[in-house]
Wavefront OBJ file of the C-alpha trace (Angstrom):
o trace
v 26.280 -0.317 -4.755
v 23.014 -1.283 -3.369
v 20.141 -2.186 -5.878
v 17.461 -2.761 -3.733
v 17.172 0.491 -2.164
v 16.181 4.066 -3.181
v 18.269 6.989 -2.019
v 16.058 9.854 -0.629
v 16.925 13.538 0.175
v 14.711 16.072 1.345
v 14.848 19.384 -0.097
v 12.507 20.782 2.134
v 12.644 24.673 0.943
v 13.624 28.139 2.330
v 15.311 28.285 5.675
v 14.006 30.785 8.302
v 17.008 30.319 10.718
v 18.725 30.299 6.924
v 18.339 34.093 6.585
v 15.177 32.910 4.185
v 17.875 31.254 2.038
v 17.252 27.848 0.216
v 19.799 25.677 2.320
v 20.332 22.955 0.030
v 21.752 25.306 -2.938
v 24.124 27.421 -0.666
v 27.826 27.341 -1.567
v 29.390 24.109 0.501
v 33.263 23.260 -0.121
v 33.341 23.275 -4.358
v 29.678 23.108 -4.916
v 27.010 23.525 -2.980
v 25.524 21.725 0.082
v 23.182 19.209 -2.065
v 26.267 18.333 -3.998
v 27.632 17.307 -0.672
v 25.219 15.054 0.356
v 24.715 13.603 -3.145
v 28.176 12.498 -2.855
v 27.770 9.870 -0.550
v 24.229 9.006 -2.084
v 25.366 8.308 -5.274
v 28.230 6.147 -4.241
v 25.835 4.025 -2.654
v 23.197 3.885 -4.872
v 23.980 5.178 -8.310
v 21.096 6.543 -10.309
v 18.214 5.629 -7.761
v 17.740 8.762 -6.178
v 15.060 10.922 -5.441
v 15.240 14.543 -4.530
v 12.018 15.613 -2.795
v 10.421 19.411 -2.496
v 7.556 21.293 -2.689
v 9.740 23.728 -5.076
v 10.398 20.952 -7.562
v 11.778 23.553 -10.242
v 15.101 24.540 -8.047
v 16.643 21.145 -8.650
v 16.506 19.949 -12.008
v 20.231 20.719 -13.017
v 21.187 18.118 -10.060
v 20.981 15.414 -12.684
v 18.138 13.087 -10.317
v 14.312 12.774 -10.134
v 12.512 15.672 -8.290
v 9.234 14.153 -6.992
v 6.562 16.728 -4.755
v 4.824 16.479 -1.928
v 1.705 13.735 -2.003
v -0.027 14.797 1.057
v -0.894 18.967 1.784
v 0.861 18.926 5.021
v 4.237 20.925 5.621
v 7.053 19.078 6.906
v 9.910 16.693 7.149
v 6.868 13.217 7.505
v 5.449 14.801 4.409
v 8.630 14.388 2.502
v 9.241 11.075 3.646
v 6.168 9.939 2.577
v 6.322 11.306 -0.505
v 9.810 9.546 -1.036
v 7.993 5.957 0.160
v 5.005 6.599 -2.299
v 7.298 7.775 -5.523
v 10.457 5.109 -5.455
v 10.220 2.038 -7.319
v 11.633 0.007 -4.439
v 10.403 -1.200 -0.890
v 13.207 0.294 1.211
v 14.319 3.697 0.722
v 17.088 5.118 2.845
v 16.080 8.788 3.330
v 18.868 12.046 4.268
v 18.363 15.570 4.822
v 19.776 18.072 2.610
v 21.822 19.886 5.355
v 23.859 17.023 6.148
v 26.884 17.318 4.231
v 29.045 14.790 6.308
v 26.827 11.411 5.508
v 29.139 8.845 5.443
v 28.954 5.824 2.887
v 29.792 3.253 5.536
v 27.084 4.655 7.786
v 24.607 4.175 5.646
v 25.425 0.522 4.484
v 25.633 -0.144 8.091
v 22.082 1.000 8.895
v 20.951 -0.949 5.397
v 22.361 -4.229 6.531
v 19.652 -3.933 9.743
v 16.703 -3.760 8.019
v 14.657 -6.319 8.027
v 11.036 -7.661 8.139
v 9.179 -6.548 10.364
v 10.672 -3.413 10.816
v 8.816 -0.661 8.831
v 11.830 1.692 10.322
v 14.786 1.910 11.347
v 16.895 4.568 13.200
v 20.295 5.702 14.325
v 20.252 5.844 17.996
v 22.832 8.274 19.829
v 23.160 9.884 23.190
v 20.367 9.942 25.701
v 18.193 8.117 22.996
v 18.453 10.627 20.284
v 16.697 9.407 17.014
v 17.797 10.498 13.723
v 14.512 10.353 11.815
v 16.479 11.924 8.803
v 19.075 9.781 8.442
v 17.511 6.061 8.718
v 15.918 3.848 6.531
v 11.923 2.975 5.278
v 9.351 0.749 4.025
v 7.215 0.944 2.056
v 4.865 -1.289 3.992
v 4.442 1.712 6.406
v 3.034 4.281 4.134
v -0.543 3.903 5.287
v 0.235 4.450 8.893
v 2.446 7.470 8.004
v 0.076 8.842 5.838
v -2.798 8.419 8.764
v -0.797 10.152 11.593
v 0.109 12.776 9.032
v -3.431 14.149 8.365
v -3.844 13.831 12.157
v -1.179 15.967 12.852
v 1.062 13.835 14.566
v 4.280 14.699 12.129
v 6.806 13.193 15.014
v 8.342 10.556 12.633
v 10.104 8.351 15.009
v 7.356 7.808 17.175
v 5.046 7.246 14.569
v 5.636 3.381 14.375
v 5.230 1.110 17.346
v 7.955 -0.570 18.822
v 7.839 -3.914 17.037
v 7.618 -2.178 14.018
v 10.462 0.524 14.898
v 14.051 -0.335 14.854
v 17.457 1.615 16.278
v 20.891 0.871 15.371
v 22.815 1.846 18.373
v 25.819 4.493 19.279
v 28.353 1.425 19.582
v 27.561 0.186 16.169
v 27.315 3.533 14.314
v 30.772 4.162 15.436
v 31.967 1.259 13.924
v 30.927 3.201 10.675
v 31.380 6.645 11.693
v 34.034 7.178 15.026
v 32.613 10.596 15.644
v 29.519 10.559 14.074
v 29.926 13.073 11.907
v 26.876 11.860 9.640
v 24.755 13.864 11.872
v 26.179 17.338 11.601
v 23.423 19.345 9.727
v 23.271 22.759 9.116
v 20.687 24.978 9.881
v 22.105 28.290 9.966
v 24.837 30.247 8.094
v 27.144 29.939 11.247
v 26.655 26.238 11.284
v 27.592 26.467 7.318
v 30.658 28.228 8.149
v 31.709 25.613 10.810
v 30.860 23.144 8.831
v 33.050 24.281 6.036
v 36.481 24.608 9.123
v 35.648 20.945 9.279
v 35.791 20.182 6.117
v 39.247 21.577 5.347
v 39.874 19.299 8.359
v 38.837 16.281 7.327
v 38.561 16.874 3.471
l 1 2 3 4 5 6 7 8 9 10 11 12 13 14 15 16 17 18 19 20 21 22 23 24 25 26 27 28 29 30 31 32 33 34 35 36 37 38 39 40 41 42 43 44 45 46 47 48 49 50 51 52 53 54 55 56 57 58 59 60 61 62 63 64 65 66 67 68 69 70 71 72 73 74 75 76 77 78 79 80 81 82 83 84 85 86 87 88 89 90 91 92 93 94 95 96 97 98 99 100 101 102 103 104 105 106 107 108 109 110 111 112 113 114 115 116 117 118 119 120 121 122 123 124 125 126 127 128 129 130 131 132 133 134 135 136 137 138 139 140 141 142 143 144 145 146 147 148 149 150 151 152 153 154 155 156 157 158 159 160 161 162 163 164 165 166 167 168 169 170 171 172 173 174 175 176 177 178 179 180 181 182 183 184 185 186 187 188 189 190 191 192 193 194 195 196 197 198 199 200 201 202 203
């Protein structure tokens, strides 16, 4: 378990390519999707979690803090901020809530690369695909968040310059995660119902 680090999901809300459905309490394997995700996020680090949304009331039975928005701006920069500004440590590691394959290993893996300076850091995949929601934050860079939110420059991962911006690359991640599963997420109900083949696959 690590002690120095706050887990951080993102709620967000209801789901336009969802049908207008709340994504994170649809039906996933024997719960629902959130349950899925908190799996992993609880294994790693116990009770410090936070579960961020604007509809803070939908989440309480989940058993974990349900912090709001700070700043008035809709969208996934807004939550992570709001995760930075409400946990009680420097380093949060944040997840969406529509990633239901997050592995444990991944996640220690990106951990054990963050370091001063960095202010983020990010799995890298592909033809240098970012995963913004699914990488880990410090505190130290709420200010500049915060600034390029009201701005309206929400694009997370190229918020912070380059000295200050880390990636953990494909090779390594696979170390942790052979087919990088982590970085399913679902944003649809056919995407839930693949999703769910896969799990009975790889339970």
């Amino acid at each position: 378990m690590i002690n120095d680090c706050t887990g951080v999901i993102l709620a967000g809300g209801r789901s336009t390519r969802y049908g207008g459905r709340n994504k994170a309490l649809a039906p996933f394997g024997e719960g629902r999707l959130m349950d899925a995700v908190l799996r992993p996020m609880t294994e790693i680090f116990g009770e410090k979690i936070l579960i961020v949304s604007r509809e803070t009331g939908l989440y309480g039975d989940f058993g974990f803090p349900v912090v709001a928005d700070v700043l008035p701006v809709p969208g996934a920069a807004t939550g992570i901020h709001a995760g930075l500004f409400h946990a009680k440590t420097d380093t949060v590691f944040v997840v969406a809530c529509d990633m239901p394959f997050i592995r444990p290993e991944l996640i220690r893996l990106v951990l054990s690369h963050m370091h001063p300076p960095l202010l983020a850091l990010f799995p890298c995949h592909g033809k240098n695909h970012l995963e913004p929601l699914c990488a880990a934050y410090h505190r130290d860079g709420l200010p500049v968040l915060e600034s390029h939110i009201l701005e309206g420059k929400s694009k997370v991962q190229w918020i912070f310059t380059n000295e200050k911006k880390g990636l953990v690359p494909e090779s390594l991640l696979r170390e942790a995660d052979e087919d990088l599963q982590s970085f399913i997420n679902i944003n649809s109900p056919e995407d839930a119902r693949k999703a769910r083949e896969a799990l009975m696959m790889f339970p």
